[in-house]
C-alpha positions in Angstrom: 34.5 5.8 -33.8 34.4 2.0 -35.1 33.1 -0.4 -32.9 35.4 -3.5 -32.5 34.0 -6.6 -33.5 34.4 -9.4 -31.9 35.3 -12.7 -33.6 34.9 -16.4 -31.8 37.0 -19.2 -33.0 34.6 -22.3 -32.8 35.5 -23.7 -29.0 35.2 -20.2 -27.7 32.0 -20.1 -29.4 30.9 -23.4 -28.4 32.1 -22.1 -25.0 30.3 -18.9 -25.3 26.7 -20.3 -25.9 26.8 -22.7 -23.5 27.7 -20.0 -20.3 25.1 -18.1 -22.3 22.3 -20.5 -22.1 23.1 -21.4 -18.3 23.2 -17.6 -17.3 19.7 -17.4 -19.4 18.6 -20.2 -18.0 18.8 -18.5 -14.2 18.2 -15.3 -15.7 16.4 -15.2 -18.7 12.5 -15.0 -17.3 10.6 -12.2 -18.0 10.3 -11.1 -14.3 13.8 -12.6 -12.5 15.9 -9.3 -13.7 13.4 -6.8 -12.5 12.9 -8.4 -9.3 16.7 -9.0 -8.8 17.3 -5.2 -9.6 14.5 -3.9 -7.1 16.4 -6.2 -4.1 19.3 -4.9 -5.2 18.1 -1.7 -4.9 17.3 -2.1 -0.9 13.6 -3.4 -1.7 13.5 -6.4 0.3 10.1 -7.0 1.4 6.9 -8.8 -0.5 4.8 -6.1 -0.8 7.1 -3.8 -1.3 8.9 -5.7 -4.1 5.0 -6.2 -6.0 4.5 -2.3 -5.7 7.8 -1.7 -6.6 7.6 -4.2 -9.8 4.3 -2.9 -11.7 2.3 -5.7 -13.5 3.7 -8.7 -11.4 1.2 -10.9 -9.9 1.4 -12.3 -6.5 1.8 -15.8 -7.5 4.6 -15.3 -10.0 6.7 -12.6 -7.0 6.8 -16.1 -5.2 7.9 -17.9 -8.1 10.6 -16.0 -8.8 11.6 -15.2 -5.7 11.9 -19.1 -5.1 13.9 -19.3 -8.2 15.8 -16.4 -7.1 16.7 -18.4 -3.6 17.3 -21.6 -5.0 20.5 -20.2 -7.2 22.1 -18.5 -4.3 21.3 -14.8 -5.2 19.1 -14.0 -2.2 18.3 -15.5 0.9 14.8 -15.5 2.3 14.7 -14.3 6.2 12.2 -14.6 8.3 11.8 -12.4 11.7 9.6 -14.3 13.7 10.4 -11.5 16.8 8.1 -9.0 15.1 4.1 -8.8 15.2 3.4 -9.6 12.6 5.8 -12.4 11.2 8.0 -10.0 8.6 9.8 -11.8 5.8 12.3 -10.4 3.7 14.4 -11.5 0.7 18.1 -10.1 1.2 20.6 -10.4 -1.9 23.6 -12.7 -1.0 27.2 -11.9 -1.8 27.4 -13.7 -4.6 24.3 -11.6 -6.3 26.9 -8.6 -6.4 28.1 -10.3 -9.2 25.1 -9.3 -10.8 25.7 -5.4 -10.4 27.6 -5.4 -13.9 25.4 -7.4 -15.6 22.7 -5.6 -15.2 24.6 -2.7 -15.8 25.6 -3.7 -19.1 22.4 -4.3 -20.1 21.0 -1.1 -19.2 23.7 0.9 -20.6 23.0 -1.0 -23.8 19.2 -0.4 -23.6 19.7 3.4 -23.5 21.6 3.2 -26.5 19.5 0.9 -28.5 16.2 3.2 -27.5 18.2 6.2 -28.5 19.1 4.7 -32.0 15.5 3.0 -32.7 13.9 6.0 -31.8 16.7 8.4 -33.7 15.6 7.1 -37.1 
């Protein structure tokens, strides 16, 4: 079975790049996937999310998580009624959008493993 191609006259290409470089832009960090995949996933505290995430440091978890807040995809909550303080990081709504996204891209890193390592 052919794959279709895809062909982009020059304003849909144009187009294309630029909502490419601003969802890269939010997106595009080493770390900001991962971390948006394990609170997605129902991990929603610090901690948890640095276990959860192997070889993220402390300091970047906060920077992405900041990131992360300041483009509407998940709300920091703090519960000052529990001893300790707990804080959690739940998605928002609008980070559902990112379900088929992410996805996409793992669907399409199966199959590229499968045929780099096929060969």
């Amino acid at each position: 079975m052919e794959e279709e191609k895809i062909v982009y006259s020059r304003p849909q290409c144009s187009t294309h790049l630029s909502a490419t470089e601003d969802a890269l832009y939010v997106l595009g960090g080493r770390w900001t996937i991962r971390v948006m995949i394990a609170i997605l996933g129902g991990h929603t505290r610090f901690n948890e999310l640095q276990r959860t995430i192997s070889g993220i440091s402390a300091r970047v978890l906060s920077s992405e998580l900041k990131k992360l807040e300041m483009n509407h995809l998940i709300e920091r909550t703090v519960l000052i009624d529990q001893k300790p303080v707990l804080v959690e990081y739940i998605p928002t709504e609008y980070s559902q959008s990112l379900k088929d996204v992410i996805s996409a891209l793992a669907e399409w890193g199966v199959k590229h493993k499968k045929k780099i390592t096929a060969q």
